[in-house]
N, C-alpha and C positions, 0 to 999 in steps of 0.2 A: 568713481561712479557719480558723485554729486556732481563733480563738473563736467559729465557726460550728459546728463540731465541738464543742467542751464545750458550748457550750448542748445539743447531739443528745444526747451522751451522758448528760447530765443529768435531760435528757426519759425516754431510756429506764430510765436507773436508776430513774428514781420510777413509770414505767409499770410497769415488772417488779416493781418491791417495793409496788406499791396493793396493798391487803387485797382478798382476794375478797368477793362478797358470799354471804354464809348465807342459804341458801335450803333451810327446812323441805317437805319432800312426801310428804304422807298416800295412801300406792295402798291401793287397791279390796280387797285381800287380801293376805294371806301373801306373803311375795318368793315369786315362781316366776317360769317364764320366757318368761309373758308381759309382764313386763315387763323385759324382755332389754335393751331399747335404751336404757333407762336408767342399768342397769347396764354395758352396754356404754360409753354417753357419760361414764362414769366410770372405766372402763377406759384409755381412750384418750387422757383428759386433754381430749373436747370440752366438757366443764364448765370448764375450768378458762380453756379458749380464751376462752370467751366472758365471765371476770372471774364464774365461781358458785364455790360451795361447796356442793354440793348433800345434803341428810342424807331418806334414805330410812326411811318409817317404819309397819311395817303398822299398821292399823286392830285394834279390837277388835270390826267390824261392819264389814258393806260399804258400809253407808247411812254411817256418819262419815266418810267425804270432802266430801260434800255440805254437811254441816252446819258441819264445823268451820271449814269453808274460808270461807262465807258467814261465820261467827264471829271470821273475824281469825285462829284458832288455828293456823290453819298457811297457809303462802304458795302454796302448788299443791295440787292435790290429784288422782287416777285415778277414772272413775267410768265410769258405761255409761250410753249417748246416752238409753236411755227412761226413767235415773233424773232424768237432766237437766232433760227434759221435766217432771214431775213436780213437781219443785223450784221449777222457771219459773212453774207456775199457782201454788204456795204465795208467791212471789215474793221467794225466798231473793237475794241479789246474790250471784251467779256468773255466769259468762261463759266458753263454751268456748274454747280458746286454741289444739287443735287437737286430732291424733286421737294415743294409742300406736300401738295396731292399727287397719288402716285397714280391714279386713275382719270379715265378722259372724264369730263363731266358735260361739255360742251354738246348743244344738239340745235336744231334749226325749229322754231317756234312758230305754230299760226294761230288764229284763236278757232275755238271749236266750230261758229259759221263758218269759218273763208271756207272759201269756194277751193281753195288748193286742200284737194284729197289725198295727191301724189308728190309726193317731190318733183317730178317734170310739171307737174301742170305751174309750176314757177316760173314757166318761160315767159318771159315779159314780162312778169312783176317785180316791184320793189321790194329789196331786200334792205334790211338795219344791219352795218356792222358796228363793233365797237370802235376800232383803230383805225387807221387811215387806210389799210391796206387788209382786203380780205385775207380769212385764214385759209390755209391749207384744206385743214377740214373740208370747208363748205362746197371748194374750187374742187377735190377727190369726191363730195355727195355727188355734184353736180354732172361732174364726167360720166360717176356711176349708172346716173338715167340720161345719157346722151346729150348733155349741155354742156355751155363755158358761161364766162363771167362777161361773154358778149350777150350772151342772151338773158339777162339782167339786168336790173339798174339798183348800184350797191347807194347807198345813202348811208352817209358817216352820223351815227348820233351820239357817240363818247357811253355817257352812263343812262342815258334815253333807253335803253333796248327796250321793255317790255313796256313803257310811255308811248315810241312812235308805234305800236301795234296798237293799246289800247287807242288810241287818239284817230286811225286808220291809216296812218301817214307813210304806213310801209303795210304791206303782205304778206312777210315777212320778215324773223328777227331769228340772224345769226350769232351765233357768240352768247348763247346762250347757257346756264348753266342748270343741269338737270335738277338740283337740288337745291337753286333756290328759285328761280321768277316763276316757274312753275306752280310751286309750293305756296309761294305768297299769293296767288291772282286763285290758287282756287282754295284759299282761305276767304277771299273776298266773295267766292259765289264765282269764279269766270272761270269758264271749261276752255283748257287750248289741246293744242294735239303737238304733238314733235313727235320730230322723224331725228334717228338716232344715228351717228355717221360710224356705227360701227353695223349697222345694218344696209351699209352705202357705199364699202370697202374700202374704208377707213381702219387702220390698224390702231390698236389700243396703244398709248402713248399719254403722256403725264399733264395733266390738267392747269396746274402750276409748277412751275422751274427758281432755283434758287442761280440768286446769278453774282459772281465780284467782278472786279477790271483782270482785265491780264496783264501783264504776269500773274501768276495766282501767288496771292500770302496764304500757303499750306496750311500753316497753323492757326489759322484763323478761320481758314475756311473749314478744317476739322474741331474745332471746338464749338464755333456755329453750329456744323450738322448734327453733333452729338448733343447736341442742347434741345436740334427740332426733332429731333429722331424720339428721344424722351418725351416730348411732348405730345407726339402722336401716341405712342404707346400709351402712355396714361390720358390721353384724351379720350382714347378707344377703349378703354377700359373701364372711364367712370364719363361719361360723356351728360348724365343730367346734373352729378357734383361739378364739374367742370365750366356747366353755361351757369350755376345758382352762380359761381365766384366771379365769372365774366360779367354775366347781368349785372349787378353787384357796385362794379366799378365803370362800367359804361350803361349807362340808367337808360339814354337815350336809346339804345339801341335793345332794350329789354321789351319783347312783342312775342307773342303767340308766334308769329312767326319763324322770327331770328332762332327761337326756339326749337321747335320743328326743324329748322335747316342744318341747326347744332348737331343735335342728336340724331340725323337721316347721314349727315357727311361722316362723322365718327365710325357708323355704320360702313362704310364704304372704304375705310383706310385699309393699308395695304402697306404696314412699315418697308422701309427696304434703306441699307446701308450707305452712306454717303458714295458718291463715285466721282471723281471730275471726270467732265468731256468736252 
């Protein structure tokens, strides 16, 4: 019996003291908090559950998750389902692993003057996108009121989006996310309007995508999901304990705002089980 016991103990001394493993992850944009449940699985120690070390790293562009990840440069990467797409006909090896947000968030922004009432009356105006290549989205609003991306002029502003409208430098700003530039500009006092692309026959589809290289490391990409899956859940569950711990350790980004976008996104989750595709 005794020496069934030291072998246990033995086991667990060496389970408890195995190095985690370092896992580099390039998001989509700037920490904000839409990606809360990552931050959160960091919070809570469900990284560490599952044997990671996870090191979060924004991007210098939204389009460098896609590339670097394909590149070997980093182990995971955040991106949005129609960049995916996109990628797949270039035939980058990446492999979605599963979703952040499992909800669209994305809508087409104007400020409450513009003269655009409708979505068609867009024809010949400037649009903001984020990427180099417009989204799916915008290209399915636009068909919906009898337009293409001929009858446009797309203007690339990276992380500009709600800058080149305030400034007037576009008409419009695609790639917009319902629950945050919205939320910030009418904490400031500025009324906008969006048009919603699931009202534009737009099918509901996943906001941000989880993505590694292919071939897939299975086990890795399940112990990942099972780390954000946790994160959500108890993000949505305690969503103002959740931003006091975030604000906390990123001071800078602690605002009435970021605030508000915390606890409206939490709001809006929608767990669902890891799945490759």
């Amino acid at each position: 019996m005794k020496k069934w016991l030291y072998l246990f103990l033995c086991c667990y001394q060496l389970a408890v003291a195995a190095p985690l493993q370092k896992i580099n992850v390039l998001l989509d944009w700037a920490a904000n908090p839409n990606h809360a449940a990552l931050f959160v699985a960091q919070q809570q120690g469900f990284f560490q559950r599952e044997g990671l070390a996870v090191n979060l790293t924004a991007p210098a562009d939204p389009t460098d998750p896609l590339k670097l990840v394909a590149a070997g440069q980093f182990d995971i990467g955040i991106s949005y389902q129609h960049s995916v797409r996109l990628a797949r006909k270039q035939h980058l090896p990446i492999q979605v692993i599963g979703n952040l947000i499992d909800t669209p968030l994305s809508t087409v922004m104007v400020l409450a003057d513009s003269p655009v009432k409708k979505l068609q009356d867009l024809k010949g105006k400037r649009i903001a996108i984020s990427g180099s290549k417009p989204s799916q989205h915008l290209q399915t609003m636009l068909a919906h009121v009898g337009l293409t991306l001929q009858d446009v002029q797309l203007i690339q502003v990276h992380y500009n989006i709600a800058q080149a409208l305030l400034t007037r430098g576009v008409d419009a700003s695609s790639d917009v996310f319902r629950n945050v530039e919205p939320l910030e500009l009418k904490l400031k006092g500025i009324k906008t309007r969006l048009f919603y692309p699931e009202d534009y026959g737009v099918k509901p589809y996943p906001a941000l995508v989880i993505i590694m290289h292919k071939p897939l490391d299975k086990r890795l990409a399940e112990k990942f999901m099972l780390a954000v899956n946790a994160g959500k859940t108890y993000w949505h569950a305690h969503p103002k304990q959740t931003w006091q711990a975030f604000a906390k350790t990123h001071p800078a980004l602690d605002s009435p705002a970021n605030q508000a976008i915390w606890v409206k996104t939490a709001a809006l989750l929608v767990a669902h089980k890891y799945g490759f595709s």
